[in-house]
N, C-alpha and C positions, 0 to 999 in steps of 0.2 A: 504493500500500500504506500504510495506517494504521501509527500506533506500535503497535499494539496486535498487528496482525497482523507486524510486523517482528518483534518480540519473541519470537513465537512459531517465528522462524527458528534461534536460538543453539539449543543441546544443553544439556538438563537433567540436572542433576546425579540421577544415583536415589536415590531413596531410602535406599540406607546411607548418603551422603555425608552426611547432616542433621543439624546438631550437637546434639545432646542433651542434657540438664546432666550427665548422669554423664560423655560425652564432654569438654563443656566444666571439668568440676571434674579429670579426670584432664591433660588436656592442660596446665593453671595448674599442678597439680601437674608434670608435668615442667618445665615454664619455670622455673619459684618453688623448685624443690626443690635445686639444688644452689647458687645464690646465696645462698637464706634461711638453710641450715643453715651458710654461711661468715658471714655478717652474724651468728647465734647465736655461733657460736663464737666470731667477733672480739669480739664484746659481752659475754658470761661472763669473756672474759680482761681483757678493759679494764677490767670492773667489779673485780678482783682487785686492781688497783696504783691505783683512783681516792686510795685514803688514803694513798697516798707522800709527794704535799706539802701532806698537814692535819697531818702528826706535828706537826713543829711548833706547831702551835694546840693538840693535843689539850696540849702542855707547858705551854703558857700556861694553857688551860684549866681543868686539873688539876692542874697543877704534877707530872707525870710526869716521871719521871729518862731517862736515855738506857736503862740497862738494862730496863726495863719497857718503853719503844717496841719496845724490839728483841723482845721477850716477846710483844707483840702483832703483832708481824709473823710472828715464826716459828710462833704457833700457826696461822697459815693452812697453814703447811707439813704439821702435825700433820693438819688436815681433807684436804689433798691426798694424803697418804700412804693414811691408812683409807681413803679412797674409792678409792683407785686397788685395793688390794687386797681390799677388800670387796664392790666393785661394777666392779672391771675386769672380770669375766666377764657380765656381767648384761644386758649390753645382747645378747648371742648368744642369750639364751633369751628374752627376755619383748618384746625389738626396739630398733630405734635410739630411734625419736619417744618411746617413752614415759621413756625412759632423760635423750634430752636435753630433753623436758620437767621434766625431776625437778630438772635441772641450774639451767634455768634458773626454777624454784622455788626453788632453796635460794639461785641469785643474785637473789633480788627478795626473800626476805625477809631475808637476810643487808643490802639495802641500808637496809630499814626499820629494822632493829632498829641498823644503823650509825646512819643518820640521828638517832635520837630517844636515843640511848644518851645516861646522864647518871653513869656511871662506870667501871672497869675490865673490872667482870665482863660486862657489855653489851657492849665495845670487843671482848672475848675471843671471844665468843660469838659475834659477830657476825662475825668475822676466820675463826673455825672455821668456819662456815657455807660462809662464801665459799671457803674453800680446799676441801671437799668440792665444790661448784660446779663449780672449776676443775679437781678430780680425776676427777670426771663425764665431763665434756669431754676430758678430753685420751686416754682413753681411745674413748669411744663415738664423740664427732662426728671425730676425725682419720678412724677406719675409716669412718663415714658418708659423708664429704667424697669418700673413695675411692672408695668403692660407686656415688656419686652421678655420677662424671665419666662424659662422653661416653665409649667405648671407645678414640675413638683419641687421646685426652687423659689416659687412666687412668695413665700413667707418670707425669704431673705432679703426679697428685693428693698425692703427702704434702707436695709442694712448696706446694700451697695451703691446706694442713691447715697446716702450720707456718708460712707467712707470716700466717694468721690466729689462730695461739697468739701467735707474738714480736710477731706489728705491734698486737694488741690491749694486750699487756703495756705494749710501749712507748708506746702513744698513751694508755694508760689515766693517767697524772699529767699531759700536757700537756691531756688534758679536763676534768679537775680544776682545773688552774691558770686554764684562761680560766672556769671556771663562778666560781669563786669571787672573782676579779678581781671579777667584775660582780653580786657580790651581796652582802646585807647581812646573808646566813646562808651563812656560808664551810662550815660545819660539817654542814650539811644540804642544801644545794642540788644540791651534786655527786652523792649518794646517789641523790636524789630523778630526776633526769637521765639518770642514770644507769639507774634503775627503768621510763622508760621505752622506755628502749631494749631493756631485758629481757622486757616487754611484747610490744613488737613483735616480737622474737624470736623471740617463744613463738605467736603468730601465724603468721610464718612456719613453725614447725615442724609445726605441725599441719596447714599444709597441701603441706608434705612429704609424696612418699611414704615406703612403709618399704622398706625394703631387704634387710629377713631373714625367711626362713622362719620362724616361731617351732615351738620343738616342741610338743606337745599336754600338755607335761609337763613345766612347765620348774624348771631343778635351779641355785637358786641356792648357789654356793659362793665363799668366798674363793681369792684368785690365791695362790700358792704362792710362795714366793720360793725360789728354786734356781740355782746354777751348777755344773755337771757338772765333773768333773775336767779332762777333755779339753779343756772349753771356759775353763777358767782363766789359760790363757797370753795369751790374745785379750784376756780380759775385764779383767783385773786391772787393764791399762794404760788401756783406753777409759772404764773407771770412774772411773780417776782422773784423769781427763783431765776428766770432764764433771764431776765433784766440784771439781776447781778452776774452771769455768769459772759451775758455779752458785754459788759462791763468790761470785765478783766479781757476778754477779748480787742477789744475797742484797746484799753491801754496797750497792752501787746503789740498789736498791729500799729498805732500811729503815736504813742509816749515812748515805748522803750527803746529806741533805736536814739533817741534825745541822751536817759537816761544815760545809755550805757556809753555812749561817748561824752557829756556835761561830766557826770556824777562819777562815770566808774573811771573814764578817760581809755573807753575801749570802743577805737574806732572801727574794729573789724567790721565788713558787711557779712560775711560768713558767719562772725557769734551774734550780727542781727538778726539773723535768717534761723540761727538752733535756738535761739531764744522765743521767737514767734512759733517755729514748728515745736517746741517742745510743748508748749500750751493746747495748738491748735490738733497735733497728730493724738495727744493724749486722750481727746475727748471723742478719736474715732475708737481708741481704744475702751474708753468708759460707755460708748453706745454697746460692744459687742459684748461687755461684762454683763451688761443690763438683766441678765435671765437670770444668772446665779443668784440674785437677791429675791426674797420674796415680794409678792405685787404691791402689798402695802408698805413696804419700806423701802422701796425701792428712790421715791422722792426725798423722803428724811436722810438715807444715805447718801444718795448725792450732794444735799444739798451741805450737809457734816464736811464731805471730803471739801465740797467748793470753798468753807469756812477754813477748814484745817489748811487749805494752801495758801489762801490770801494772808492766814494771820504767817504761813513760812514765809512768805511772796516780800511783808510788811519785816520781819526782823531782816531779811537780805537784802531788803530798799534801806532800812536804817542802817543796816551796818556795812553795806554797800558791798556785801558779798555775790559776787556772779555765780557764783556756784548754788549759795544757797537760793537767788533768785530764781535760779531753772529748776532747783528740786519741788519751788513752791509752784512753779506754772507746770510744771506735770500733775501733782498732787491736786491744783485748781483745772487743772485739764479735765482729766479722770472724771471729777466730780461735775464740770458743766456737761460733759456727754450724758451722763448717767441724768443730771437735769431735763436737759433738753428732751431724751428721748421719754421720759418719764413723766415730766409735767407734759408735752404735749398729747401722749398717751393718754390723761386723764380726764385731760380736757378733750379730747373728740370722743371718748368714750361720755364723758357726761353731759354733751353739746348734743340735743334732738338734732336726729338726718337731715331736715329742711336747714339746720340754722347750724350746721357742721363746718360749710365753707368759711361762713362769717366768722363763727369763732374762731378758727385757726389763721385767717389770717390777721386777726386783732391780736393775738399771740404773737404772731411773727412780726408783726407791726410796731408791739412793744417794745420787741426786743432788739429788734433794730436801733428802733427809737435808743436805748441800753448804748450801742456800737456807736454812737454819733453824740448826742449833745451832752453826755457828762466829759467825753473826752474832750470837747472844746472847753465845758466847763476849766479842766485839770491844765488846759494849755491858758484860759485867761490869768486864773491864780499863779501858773508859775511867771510869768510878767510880774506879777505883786510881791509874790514871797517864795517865789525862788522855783523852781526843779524839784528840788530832794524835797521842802516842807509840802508841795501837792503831792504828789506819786504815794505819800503817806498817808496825808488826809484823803487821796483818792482810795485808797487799799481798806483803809479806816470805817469809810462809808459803804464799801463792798461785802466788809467784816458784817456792818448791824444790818446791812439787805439779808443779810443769809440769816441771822439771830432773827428777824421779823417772821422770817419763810417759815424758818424752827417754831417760834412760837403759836403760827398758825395754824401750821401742821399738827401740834398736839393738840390743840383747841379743838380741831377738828376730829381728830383721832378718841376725845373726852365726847364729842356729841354724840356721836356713832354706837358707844360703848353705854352710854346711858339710854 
């Protein structure tokens, strides 16, 4: 028997089996679809904290004071807020892909107009962009990343929704610090780098599939902000729980990189960049611990540990030790994950189905709110009495947010029981 005739011995596949290009472009689209839109999302978020350790530079550059870095940090918070409630619903009518393409639009020209900015109002502009970017995303690609998981992985998925919010935040200054080590445009290279990775991104997104039915008729509106009465008792403490926890967040990202070169006289961009990712990666870690605690302690704990690192956070700010500084923002890390995922757990569980949206994103709204104006607060004071006396009284004030949370928590913990 010839090859020719042996060949003709195996079983032929029929005819439907024959890959097709629409076959082949939809099968890439399942492989590509739920990696690419976690590589999007980790990439919008890291593009958000690239300019942690240029503050610095932009001071020397400009001769900017501390209160104006701070001014330009928290108007990111300002674009993250509008977008979450101008465009939180938008991605259910018009679909995810076009949504987080929009996203990572306003992250690639947010990095242009960063990169070539040659004064404040560019810096401003450019910071607002990036925080609608990251308001974009944190709404559409979290639900996306869900939609996207295998069915029998579906329960992990906000768990990977949120380790590609926190791990992109926190690695987004230590990709800054080695870009700019190795280049002779500290001010623009990072931007640039960062652009293409938004690029790619948006590559991948497009060959995402989509996820949502769209309607034939779609009704774009703003998110509402609302908490029911009933749902007050739940909410009041978990708010304030993650308002302090974006708090120390907030400092991290736009006071410490001041600190550690005024106070400690350490101008590294790399120990600005482990000093931010130690707070920020810790609290992807305290989301994954979350199960090991029981349901009801699971807020008291967190809320314990966010205390126990701001009071290390506050003796390493006094006594200006860098070392004990990072053992208190992992310690505070740990405990805002454990927060976050805990208080808002509570709060959509105890928020009625109709009035779910609105609750959560009054939550988010808080705490945002948390990440932006106490840190300008900490940057007008130090203009007054100095650096090292706010950084304290700011740790100070993060201390009795977390002793309030405790208190209410038992309060609550006593009605239930009676």
């Amino acid at each position: 028997m010839d090859a020719r005739a042996a060949l003709k011995q195996f079983p032929r596949f029929p005819e439907s089996f024959h890959m097709t290009p629409f076959h082949a472009a939809s099968r890439l689209r399942q492989i590509l679809g739920l990696p690419g839109t976690v590589f999007a999302f980790f990439s919008v978020m890291l593009g958000t904290t690239v300019p942690t350790p240029l503050y610095p530079l932009y001071r020397q550059q400009f001769g900017f004071s501390e209160p104006i870095i701070t001014v330009i940090f928290a108007v990111y918070a300002v674009g993250v807020i509008g977008a979450l409630l101008g465009m939180g619903r938008w991605s259910d009518q018009i679909g995810r892909r076009p949504m987080l393409l929009a996203g990572l639009g306003c992250a690639a020209l947010s990095d242009v107009i960063l990169a070539y900015s040659d004064g404040l109002s560019w810096l401003l502009l450019g910071r607002l962009i990036s925080g609608v970017s990251a308001g974009i995303y944190t709404g559409a690609a979290t639900v996306s990343v869900i939609e996207l998981m295998p069915e029998r992985w579906r329960a992990h998925g906000p768990l990977v929704a949120v380790a590609a919010n926190l791990g992109g935040l926190g690695l987004g200054p230590l990709f800054a610090a080695l870009i700019l080590q190795a280049t002779p445009d500290p001010l623009v290279a990072p931007y640039l780098s960062h652009l293409v990775l938004a690029v790619i991104g948006a590559v991948l997104i497009v060959i995402a599939p989509e996820t949502v039915n769209k309607p034939a008729h779609p009704r774009l509106r703003m998110q509402r902000l609302e908490v029911p009465p009933e749902v007050r008792p739940v909410f009041v403490p978990a708010a304030t729980a993650a308002f302090a926890g974006f708090m120390v967040a907030g400092f991290f990202t736009a006071v410490s990189p001041a600190f550690l070169g005024e106070v400690l006289g350490r101008h590294s961009a790399i120990l600005v960049g482990l000093d931010v990712a130690s707070f920020l990666l810790m609290a992807v870690l305290g989301q994954i611990l979350l199960p090991l605690f029981p349901a009801h302690r699971r807020l008291p704990i967190g809320v314990g540990l966010l205390l126990a690192g701001v009071l290390v956070l506050g003796v390493g700010l006094g006594a200006a030790l860098l070392s004990v500084i990072i053992i208190g923002a992992m310690i505070a890390g740990i405990g805002n994950g454990l927060v976050l995922r805990a208080g808002l757990g509570r709060v959509a569980q105890a928020a009625p189905s109709d009035e779910r949206a609105a609750v959560t994103s009054t939550f988010f709204t808080a705490s945002y709110v948390a990440l932006s104006l106490p840190v300008v607060g900490v940057g007008l004071a130090s203009a007054v009495f100095g650096l090292y006396a706010s950084a304290l009284g700011f740790a100070a004030i993060v201390a009795l947010l977390c002793l309030i949370t405790l208190f209410l928590l038992a309060r609550e913990s006593r009605a239930a029981r009676a």
